[in-house]
Each structure stands twice: as structure tokens, then as C-alpha cells.
N, C-alpha and C positions, 0 to 999 in steps of 0.2 A: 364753348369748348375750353378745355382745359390746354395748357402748355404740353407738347408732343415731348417725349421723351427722346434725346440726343439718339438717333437713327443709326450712329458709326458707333460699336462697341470700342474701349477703352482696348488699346493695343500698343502693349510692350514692345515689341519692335518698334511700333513708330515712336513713340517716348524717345527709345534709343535714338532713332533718327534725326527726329526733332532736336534732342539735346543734341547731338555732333553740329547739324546745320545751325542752330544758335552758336554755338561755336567758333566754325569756319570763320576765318577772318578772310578780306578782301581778296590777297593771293589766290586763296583756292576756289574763292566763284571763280577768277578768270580762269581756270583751268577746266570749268564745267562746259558743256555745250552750249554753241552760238544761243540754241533755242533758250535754251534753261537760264542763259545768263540773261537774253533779253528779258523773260516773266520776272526776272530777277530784279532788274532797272525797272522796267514797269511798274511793280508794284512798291520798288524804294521810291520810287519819283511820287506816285500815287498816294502813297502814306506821307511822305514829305511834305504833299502839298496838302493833302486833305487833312490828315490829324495833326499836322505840323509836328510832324517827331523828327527828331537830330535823324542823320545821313547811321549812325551808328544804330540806333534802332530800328528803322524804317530795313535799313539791310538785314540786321537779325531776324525781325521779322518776313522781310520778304525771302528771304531764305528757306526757315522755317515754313511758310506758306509752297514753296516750290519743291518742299522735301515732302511733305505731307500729299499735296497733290499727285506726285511722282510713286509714293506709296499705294495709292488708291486706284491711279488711272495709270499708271508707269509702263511701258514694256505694251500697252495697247495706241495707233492709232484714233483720232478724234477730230472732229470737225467744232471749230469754232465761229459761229455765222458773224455776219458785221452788218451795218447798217438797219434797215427795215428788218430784217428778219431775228435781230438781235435787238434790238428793242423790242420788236413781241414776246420773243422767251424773255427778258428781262421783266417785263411787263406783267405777263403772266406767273412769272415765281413771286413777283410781290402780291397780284392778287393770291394767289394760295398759301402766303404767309400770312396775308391780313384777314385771312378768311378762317383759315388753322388755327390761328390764334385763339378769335371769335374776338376780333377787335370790331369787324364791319360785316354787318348782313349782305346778300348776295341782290340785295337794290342798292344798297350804299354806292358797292363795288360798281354796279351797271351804270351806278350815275359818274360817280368819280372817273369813270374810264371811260363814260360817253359808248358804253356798249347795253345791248339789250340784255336782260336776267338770264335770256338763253345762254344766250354767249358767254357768260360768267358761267352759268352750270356746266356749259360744255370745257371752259379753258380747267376750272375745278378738279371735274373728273378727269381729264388730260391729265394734268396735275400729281392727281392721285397715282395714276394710274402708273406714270411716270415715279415715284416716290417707290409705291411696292416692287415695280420690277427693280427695282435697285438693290431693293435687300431680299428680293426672292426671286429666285431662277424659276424660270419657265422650265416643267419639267417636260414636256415634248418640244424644246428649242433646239433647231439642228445644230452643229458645233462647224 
């Protein structure tokens, strides 16, 4: 398989966004919401220690990353699972990146994950399935 073509179309508004949030200096997170500022620390901590970027990009960035997010999921409720059940959705978007890709065949994947080829075809389709409803609406979904 070939590389999947970027699934979010290129939107001017959030450009606009993004530029202000890169922007923002320190004063105006703390004037964001409790929630918004924690993803905000989270992911400056996160980039800090993982890519080792200065406290000055890591914030840019995770700014950036919380304005974007906000754009796409904003104004909706969401559940974010933790432990066992968040390591399987983690688990399961790498297999269907590695699979998307065409890095790893669907026995690679059963072996590397200690799952049977079913279970890779099932978390796949899952996957998939998950993937299209995102950019296409159910057209008999109630509101």
C-alpha cells in the first residue's frame, strides 16, 4: 500500500488559529480553561521530555496542538479511556498505521502483538471503519 493521503483538508481558519496559538505567550494560556491549560502542561511536559525542546517550544507547540484539537473536536463532549482500555485503542491505531502503511503483513502484526490474524483482520476493519465514519456521515444517523 501506498502512503494515505492527509484525511483533514487544509483549512484557513485553522492556519488562522494555529498562527494566533503559536503566538500566545504564557499570560494568555493561564487565562484559558483549567481543562485546556492542563492538555497544555501535558503536552509541554511531554515534548520537553520526549523531543527535548526548550519550555518555549514545547509551549508553542502544545498550544498549537490544543488549538487545533479544539477546532476539530471543540464545542463536543468526549471520552478519553485510561489504562487497559487505552492501551488497546493505542495498540490498535499502530496496528492500522503499520498495516496502512504496508510496512507489516496481517501475520507480522498477529505475531508482534501476540494476537491471532483474526483479530488483526477484526481490529483493521474496526479501524477502517472507524477512519471513514470520520470524514463521512452516516446518512440515516439520528441527530
Amino acid at each position: 500500500m501506498t502512503d494515505q493521503p492527509d484525511l483533514i483538508p487544509q483549512d484557513d481558519n485553522l492556519e488562522q488559529l494555529l498562527d494566533y496559538a503559536a503566538a500566545a505567550d504564557e499570560h494568555e494560556v493561564a487565562r484559558w480553561e483549567s481543562t485546556l491549560t492542563d492538555f497544555v502542561d501535558i503536552w509541554r511536559g511531554a515534548l520537553q521530555r520526549r523531543e527535548k525542546m526548550s519550555p518555549e517550544d514545547a509551549g508553542r507547540i502544545a498550544r498549537q496542538l490544543i488549538a487545533e484539537t479544539a477546532h476539530y473536536r471543540g464545542g463536543r463532549a468526549f471520552y478519553l479511556p485510561k489504562d487497559d482500555r487505552l492501551q488497546r485503542a493505542l495498540r490498535d491505531d499502530r496496528i492500522w498505521e503499520d498495516y496502512a502503511s504496508g510496512r507489516k503483513t496481517h501475520a507480522q502484526l498477529a505475531t508482534e502483538h501476540q494476537l491471532t490474524v483474526t483479530a488483526i483482520y477484526n481490529i483493521i476493519a474496526k479501524q477502517k471503519k472507524l477512519r471513514t465514519n470520520s470524514i463521512q456521515r452516516d446518512l440515516f444517523q439520528q441527530n
